[in-house]
TIGU-807164 format. One line per 10 residues: number of its first residue (from 1); their letters; for each residue x, y, z of N, C-alpha, C. Coordinates in steps of 0.1 Angstrom, whole numbers, plus 2048, in hexadecimal, padded with zeros to 3 digits. Each point is the difference from the previous one (the first is absolute). Layout:
N
NUM> A> X/Y/Z/X/Y/Z/X/Y/Z; ...
This chain:
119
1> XXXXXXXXXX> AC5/82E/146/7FB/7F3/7FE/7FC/7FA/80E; 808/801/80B/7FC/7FE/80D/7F7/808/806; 7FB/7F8/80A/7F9/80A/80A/7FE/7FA/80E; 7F9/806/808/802/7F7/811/7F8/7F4/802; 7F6/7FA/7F8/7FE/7F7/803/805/7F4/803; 809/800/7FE/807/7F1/801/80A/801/802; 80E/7F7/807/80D/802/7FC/7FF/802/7F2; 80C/801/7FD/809/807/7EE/800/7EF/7FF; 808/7FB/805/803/7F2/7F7/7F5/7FA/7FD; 7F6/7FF/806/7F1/7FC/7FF/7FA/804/7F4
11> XXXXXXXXXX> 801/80C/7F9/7F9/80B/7FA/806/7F6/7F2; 811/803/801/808/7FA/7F8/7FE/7F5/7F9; 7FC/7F6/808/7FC/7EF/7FC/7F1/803/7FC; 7F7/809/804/7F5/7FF/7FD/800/807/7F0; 807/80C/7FE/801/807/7F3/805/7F4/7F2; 807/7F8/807/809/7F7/7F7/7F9/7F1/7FB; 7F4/7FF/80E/7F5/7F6/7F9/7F8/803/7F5; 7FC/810/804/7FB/806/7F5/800/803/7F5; 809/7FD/801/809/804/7F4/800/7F4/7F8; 800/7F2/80A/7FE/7F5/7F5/7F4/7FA/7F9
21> XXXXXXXXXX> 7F9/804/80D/7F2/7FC/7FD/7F9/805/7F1; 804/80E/803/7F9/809/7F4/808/800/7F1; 80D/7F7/803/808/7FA/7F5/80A/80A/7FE; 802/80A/808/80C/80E/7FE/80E/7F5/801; 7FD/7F8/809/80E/7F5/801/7FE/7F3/7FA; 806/7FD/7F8/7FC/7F0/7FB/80B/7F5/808; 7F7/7F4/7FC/809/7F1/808/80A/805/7FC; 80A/7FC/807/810/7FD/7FA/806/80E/802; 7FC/809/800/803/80F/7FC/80C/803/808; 808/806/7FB/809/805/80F/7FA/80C/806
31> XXXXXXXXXX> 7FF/802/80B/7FB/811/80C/80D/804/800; 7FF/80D/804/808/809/806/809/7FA/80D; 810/803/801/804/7F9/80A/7FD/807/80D; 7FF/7FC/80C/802/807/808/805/80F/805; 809/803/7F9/80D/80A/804/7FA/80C/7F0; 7FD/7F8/7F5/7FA/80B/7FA/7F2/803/805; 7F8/7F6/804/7F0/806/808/803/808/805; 810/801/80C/7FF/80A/807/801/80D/7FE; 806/7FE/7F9/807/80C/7FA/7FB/807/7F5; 7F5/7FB/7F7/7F2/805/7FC/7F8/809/808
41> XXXXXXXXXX> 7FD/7FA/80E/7F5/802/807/803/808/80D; 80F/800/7FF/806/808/80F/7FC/7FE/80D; 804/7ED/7FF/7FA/7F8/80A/810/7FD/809; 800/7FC/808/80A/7F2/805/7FE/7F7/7F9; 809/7FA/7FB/802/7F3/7F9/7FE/7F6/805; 801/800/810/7FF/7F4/807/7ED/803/802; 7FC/80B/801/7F2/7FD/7FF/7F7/7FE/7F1; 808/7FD/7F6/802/7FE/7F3/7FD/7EF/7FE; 80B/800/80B/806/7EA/800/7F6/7FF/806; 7FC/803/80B/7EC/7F8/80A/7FB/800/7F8
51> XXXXXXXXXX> 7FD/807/7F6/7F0/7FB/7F7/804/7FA/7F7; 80B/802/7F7/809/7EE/7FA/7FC/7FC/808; 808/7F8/808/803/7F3/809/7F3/7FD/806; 7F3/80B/801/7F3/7F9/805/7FA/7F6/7EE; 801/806/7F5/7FA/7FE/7F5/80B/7F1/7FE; 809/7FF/804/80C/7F3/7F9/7F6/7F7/80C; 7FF/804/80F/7F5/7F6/805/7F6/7F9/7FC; 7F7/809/7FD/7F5/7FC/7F7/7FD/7FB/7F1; 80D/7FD/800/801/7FE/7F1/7FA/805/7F2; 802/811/802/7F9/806/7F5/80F/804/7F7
61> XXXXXXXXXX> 80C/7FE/809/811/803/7F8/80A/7F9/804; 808/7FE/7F7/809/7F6/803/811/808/7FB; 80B/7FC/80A/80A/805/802/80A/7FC/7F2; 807/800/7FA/807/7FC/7F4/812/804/806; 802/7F6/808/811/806/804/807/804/7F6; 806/811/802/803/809/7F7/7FD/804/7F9; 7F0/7FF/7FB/7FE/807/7F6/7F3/805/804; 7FA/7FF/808/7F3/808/808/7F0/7F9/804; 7F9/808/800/7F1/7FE/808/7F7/7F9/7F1; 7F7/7F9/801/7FA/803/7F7/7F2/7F6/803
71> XXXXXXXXXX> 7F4/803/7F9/7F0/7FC/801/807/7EE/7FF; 7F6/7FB/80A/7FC/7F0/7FF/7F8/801/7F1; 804/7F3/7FE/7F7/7FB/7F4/7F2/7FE/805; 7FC/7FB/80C/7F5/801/804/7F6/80A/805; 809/80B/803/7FE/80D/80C/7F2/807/7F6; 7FD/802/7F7/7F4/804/7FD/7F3/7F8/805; 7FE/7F2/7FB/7F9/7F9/805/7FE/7FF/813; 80A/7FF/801/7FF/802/810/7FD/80B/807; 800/80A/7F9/7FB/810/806/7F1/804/7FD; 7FC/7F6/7F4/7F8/7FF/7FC/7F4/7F9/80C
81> XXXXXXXXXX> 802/7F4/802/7FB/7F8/802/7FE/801/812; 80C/807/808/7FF/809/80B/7F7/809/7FE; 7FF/80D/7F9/7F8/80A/7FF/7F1/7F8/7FE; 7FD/7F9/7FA/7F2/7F6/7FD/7FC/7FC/80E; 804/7FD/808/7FF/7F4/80F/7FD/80D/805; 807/80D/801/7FD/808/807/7F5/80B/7FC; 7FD/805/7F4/7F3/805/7F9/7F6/7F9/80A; 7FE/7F1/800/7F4/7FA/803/7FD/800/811; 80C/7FE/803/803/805/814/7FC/80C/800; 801/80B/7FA/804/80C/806/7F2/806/7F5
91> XXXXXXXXXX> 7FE/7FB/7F7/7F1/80B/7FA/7F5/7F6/7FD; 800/7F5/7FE/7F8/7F7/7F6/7FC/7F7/80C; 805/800/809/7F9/7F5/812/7F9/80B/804; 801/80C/805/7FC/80D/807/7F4/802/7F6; 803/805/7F3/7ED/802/7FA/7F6/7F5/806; 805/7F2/7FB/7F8/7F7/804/7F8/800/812; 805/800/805/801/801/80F/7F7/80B/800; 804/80B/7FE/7F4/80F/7FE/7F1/7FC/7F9; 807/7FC/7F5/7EE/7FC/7F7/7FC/7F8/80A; 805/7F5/807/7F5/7F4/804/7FC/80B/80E
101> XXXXXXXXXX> 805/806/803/7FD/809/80E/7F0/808/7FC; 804/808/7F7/7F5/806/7FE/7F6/7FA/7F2; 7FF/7F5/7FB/7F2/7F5/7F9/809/803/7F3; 807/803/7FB/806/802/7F2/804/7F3/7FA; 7F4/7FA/7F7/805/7F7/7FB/80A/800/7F4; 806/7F1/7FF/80D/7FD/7F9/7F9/804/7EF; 7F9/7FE/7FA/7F7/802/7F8/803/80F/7FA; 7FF/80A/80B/7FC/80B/7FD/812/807/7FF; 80B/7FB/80B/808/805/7FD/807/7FA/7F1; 7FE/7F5/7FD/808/7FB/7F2/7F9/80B/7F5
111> XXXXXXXXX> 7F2/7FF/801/7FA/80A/7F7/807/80E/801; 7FF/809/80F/809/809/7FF/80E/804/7F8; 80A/7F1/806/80C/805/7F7/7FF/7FE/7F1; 7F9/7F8/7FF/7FE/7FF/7F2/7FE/80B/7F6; 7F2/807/809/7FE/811/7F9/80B/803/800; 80A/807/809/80A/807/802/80B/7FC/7F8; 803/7F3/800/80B/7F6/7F6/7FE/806/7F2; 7F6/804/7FD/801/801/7F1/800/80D/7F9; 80A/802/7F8/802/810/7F9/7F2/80B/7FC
């Protein structure tokens, strides 16, 4: 499941958004605790708790004293709505920027995805 790109705890928080986004985790849900991630995954548990404790920052999980980890009620919408800000930074500013470089009017690319958009 890992690999070198990234630290493991990184990989961890990012598998676990994914997980909500695409609905594999629902609001409210309980996750895996810590100590069983690890021990699933034949991690350190304490590099288990970093990508918890980064996701309880962000508010995508919230702590329940003694009984475990589990999805914000909000944390879909908010991963959502993160991934959207960044789609348009990272692919949807850059086309634009290229078409106006080389005469590609707005016209032609809507037309484009449109062909492509449809089955």
């Amino acid at each position: 499941m890992f690999d070198d790109r990234s630290p493991i705890y990184l990989q961890i928080a990012e598998q676990i958004k994914n997980d909500i986004v695409t609905g594999a985790l629902a609001e409210n849900e309980q996750v895996m605790s810590t100590n069983q991630y690890a021990a699933f995954y034949r991690i350190n548990p304490a590099t288990a708790a970093k990508g918890f404790a980064q996701l309880v920052d962000e508010g995508v999980l919230y702590k329940k004293r003694g009984i475990g980890m589990f999805v914000s009620p909000d944390a879909r919408d908010l991963l959502r709505t993160g991934r959207r800000d960044s789609f348009f930074a990272e692919v949807v500013d850059p086309m634009i920027r290229e078409a106006k470089a080389i005469g590609v009017p707005l016209t032609e690319i809507v037309q484009h995805l449109q062909k492509d958009g449809e089955p």
